[in-house]
N, CA, C and O atoms as CSV, one atom per row, in Angstrom:
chain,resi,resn,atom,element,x,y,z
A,1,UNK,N,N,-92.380,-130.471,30.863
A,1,UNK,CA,C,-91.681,-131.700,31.215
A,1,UNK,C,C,-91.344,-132.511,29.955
A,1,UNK,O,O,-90.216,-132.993,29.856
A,2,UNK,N,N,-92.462,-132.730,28.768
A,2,UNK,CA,C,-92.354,-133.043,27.612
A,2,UNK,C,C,-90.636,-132.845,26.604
A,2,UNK,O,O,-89.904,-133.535,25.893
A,3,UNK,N,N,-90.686,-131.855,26.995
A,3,UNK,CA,C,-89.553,-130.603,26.355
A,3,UNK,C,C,-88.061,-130.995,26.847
A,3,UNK,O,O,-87.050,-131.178,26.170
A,4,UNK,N,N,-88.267,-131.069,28.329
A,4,UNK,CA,C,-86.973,-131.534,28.570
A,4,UNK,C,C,-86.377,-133.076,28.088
A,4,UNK,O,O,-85.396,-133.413,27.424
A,5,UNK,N,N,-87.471,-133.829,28.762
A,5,UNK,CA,C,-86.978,-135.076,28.290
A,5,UNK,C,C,-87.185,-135.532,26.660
A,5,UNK,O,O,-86.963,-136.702,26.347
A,6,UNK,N,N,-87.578,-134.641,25.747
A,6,UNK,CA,C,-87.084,-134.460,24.657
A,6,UNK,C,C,-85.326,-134.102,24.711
A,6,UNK,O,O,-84.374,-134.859,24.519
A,7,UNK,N,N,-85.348,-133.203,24.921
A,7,UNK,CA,C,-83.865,-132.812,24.938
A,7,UNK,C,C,-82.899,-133.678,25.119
A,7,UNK,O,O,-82.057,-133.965,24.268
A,8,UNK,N,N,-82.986,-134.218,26.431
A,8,UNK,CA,C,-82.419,-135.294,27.155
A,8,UNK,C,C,-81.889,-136.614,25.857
A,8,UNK,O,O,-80.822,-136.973,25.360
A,9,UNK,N,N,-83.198,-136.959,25.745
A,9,UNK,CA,C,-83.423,-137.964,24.486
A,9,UNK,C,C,-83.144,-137.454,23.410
A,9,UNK,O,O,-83.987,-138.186,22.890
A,10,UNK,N,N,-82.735,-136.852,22.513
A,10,UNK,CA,C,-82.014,-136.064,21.574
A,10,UNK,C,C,-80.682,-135.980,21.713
A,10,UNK,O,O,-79.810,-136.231,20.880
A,11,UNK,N,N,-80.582,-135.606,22.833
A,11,UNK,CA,C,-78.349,-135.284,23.109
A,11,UNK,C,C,-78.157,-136.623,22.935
A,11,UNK,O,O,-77.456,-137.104,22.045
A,12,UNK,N,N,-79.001,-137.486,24.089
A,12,UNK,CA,C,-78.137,-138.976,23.805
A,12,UNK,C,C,-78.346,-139.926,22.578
A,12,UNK,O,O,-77.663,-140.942,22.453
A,13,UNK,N,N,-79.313,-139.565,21.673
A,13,UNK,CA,C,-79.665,-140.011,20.317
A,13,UNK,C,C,-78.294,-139.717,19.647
A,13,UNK,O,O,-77.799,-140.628,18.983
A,14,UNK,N,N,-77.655,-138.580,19.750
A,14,UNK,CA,C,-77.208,-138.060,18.794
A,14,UNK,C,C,-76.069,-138.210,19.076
A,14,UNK,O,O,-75.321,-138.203,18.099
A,15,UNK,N,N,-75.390,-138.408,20.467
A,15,UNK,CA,C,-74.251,-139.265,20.915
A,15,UNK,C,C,-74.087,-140.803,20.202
A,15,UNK,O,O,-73.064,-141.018,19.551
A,16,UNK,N,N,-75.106,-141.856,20.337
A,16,UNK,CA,C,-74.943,-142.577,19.800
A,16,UNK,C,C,-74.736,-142.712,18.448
A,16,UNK,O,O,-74.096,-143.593,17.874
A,17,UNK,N,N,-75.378,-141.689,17.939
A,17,UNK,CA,C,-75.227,-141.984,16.237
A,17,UNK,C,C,-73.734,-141.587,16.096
A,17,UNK,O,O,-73.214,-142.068,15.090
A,18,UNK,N,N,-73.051,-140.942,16.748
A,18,UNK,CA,C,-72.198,-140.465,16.760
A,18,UNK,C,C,-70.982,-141.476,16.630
A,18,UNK,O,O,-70.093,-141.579,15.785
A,19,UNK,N,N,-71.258,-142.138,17.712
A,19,UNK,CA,C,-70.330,-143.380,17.697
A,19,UNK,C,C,-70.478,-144.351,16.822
A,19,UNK,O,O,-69.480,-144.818,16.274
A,20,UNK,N,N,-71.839,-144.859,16.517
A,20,UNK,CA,C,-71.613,-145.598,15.242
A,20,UNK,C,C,-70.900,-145.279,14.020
A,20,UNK,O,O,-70.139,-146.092,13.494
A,21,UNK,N,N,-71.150,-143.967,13.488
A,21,UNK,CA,C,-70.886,-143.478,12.750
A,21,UNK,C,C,-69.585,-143.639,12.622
A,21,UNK,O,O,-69.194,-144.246,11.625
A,22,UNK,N,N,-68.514,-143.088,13.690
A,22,UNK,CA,C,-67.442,-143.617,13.967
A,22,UNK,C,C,-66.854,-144.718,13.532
A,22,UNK,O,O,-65.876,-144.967,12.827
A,23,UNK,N,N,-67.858,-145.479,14.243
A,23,UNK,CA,C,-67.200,-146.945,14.385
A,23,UNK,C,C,-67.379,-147.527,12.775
A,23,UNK,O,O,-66.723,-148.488,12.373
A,24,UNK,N,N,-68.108,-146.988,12.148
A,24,UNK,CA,C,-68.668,-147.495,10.515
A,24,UNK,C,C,-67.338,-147.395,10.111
A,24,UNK,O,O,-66.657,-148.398,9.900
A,25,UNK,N,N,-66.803,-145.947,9.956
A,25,UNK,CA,C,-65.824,-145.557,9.530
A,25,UNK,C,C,-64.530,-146.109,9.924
A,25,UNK,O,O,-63.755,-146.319,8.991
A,26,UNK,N,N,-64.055,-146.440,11.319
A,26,UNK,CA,C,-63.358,-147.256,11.355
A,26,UNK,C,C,-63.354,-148.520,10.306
A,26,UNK,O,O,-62.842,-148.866,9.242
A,27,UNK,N,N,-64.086,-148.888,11.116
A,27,UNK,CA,C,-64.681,-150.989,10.135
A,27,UNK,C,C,-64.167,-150.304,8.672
A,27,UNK,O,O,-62.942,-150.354,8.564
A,28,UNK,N,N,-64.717,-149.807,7.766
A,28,UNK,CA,C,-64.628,-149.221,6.781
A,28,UNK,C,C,-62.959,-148.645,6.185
A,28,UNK,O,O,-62.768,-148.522,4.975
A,29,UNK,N,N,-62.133,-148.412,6.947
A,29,UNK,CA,C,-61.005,-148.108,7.286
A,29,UNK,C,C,-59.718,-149.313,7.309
A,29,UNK,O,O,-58.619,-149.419,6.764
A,30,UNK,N,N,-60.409,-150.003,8.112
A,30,UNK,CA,C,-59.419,-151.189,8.025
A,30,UNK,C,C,-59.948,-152.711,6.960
A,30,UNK,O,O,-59.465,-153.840,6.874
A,31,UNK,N,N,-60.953,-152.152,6.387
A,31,UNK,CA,C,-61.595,-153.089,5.287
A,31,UNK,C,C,-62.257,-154.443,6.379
A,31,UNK,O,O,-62.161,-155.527,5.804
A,32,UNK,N,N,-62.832,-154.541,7.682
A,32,UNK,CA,C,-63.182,-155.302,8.417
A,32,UNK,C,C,-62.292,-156.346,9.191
A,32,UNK,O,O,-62.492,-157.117,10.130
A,33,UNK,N,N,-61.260,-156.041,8.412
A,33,UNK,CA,C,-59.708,-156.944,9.267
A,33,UNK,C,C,-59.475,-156.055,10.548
A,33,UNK,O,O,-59.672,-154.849,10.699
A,34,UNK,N,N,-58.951,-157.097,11.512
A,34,UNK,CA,C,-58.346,-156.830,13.043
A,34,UNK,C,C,-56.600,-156.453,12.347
A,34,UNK,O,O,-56.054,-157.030,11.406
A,35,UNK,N,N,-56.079,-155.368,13.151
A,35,UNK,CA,C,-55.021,-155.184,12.869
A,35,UNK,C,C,-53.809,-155.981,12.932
A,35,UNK,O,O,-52.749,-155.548,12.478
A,36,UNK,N,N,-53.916,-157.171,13.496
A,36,UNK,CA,C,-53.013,-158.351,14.058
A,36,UNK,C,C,-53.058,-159.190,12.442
A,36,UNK,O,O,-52.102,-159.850,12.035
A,37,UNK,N,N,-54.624,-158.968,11.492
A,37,UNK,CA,C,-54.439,-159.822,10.310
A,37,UNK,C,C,-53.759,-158.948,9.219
A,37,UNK,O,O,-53.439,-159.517,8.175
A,38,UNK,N,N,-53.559,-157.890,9.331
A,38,UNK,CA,C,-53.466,-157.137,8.103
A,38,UNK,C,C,-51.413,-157.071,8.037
A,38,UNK,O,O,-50.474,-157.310,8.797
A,39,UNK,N,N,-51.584,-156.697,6.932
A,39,UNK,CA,C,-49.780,-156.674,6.457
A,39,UNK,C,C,-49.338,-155.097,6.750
A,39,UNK,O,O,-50.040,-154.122,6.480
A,40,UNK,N,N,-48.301,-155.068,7.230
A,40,UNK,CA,C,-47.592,-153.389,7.537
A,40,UNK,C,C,-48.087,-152.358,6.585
A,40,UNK,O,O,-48.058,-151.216,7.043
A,41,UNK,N,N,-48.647,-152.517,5.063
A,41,UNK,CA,C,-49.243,-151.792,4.565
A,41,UNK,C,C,-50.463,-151.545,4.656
A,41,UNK,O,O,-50.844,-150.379,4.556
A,42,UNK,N,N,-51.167,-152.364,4.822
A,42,UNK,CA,C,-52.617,-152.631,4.934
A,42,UNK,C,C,-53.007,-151.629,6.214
A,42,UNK,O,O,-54.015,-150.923,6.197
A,43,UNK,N,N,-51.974,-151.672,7.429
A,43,UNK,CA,C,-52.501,-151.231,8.673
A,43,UNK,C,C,-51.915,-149.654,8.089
A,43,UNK,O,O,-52.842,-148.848,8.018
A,44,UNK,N,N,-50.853,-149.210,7.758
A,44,UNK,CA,C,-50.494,-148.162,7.217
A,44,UNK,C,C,-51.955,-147.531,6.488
A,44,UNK,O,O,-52.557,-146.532,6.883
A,45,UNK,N,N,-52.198,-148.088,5.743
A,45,UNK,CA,C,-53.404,-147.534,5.007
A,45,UNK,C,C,-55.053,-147.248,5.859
A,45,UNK,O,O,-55.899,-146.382,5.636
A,46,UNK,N,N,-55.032,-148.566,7.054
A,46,UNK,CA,C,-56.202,-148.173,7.643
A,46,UNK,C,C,-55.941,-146.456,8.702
A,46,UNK,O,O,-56.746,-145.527,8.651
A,47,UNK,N,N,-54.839,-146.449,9.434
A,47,UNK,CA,C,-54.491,-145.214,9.864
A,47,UNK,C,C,-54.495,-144.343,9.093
A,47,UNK,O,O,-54.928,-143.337,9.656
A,48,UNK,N,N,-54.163,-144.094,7.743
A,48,UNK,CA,C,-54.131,-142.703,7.156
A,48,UNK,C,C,-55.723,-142.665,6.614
A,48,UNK,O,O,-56.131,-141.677,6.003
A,49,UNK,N,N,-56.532,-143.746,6.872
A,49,UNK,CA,C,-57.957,-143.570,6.423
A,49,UNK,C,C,-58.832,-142.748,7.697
A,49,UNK,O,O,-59.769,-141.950,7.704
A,50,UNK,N,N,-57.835,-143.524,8.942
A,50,UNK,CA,C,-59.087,-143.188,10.362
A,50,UNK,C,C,-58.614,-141.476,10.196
A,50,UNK,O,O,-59.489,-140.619,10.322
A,51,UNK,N,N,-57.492,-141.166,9.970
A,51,UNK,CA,C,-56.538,-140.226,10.190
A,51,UNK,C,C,-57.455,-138.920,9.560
A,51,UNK,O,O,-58.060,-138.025,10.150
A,52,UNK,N,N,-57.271,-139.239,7.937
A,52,UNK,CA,C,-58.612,-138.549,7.095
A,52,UNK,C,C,-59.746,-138.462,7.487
A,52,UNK,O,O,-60.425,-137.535,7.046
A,53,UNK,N,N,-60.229,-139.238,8.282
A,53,UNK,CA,C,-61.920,-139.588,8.488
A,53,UNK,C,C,-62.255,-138.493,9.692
A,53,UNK,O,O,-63.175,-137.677,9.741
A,54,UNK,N,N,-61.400,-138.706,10.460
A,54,UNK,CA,C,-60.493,-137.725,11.562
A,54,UNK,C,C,-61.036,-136.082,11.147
A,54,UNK,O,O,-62.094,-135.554,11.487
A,55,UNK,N,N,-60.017,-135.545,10.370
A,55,UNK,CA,C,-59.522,-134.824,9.608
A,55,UNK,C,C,-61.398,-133.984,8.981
A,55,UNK,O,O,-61.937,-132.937,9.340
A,56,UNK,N,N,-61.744,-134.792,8.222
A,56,UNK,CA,C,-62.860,-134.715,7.703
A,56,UNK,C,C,-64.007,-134.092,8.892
A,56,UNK,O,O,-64.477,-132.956,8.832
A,57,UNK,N,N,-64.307,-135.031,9.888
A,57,UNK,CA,C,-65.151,-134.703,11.051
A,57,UNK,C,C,-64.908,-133.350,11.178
A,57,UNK,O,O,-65.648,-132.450,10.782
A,58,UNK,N,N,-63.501,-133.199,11.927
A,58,UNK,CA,C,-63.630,-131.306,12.041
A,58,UNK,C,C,-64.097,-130.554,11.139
A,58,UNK,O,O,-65.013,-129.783,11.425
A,59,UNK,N,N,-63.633,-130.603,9.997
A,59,UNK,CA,C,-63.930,-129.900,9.095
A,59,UNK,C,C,-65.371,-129.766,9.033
A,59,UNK,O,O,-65.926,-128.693,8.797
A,60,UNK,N,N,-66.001,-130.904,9.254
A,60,UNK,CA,C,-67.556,-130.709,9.032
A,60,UNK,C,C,-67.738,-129.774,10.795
A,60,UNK,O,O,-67.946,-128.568,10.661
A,61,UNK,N,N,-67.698,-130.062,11.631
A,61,UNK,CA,C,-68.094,-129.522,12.993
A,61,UNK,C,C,-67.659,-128.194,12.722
A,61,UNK,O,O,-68.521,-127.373,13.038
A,62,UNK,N,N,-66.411,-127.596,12.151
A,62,UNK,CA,C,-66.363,-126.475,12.048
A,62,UNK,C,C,-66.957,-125.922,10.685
A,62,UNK,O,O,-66.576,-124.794,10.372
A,63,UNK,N,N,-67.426,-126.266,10.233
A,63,UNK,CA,C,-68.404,-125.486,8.957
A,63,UNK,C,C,-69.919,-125.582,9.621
A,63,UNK,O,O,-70.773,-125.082,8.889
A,64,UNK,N,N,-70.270,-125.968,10.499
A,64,UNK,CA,C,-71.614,-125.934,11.029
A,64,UNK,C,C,-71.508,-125.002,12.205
A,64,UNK,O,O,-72.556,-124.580,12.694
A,65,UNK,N,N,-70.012,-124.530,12.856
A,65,UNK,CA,C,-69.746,-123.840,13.447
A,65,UNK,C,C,-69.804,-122.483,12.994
A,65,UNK,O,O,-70.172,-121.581,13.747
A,66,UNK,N,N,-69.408,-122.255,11.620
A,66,UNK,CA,C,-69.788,-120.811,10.690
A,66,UNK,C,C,-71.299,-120.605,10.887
A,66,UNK,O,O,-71.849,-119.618,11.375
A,67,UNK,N,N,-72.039,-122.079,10.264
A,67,UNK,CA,C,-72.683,-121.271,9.512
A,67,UNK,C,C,-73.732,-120.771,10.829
A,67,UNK,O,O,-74.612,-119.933,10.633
């Protein structure tokens, strides 16, 4: 019984970190500005960051997928 609700508690640990992580990267992305404050470049630049950050994730999910 131990075992499972380990498990249980693990998937959803690791969901959450998941989303923070995310969300860091966002925040991090748009330099902590709401997109309504930032200038047509500024928001240009937070998209090609989420875009990369994006980009990056797979790359990691599929190299843990090799190995």
């Amino acid at each position: 019984m131990d075992r499972i609700i380990q498990m249980i508690l693990n998937r959803f640990l690791g969901r959450l970190v998941n989303i923070g992580v995310n969300k860091g990267i966002d925040y991090a992305a748009g330099r902590g500005k709401s997109p309504d404050q930032m200038t047509p470049a500024e928001r240009e630049q937070a998209r090609a960051g989420k875009d990369m950050s994006k980009r990056a994730r797979q790359a990691a999910k599929l190299m843990r997928r090799i190995r």
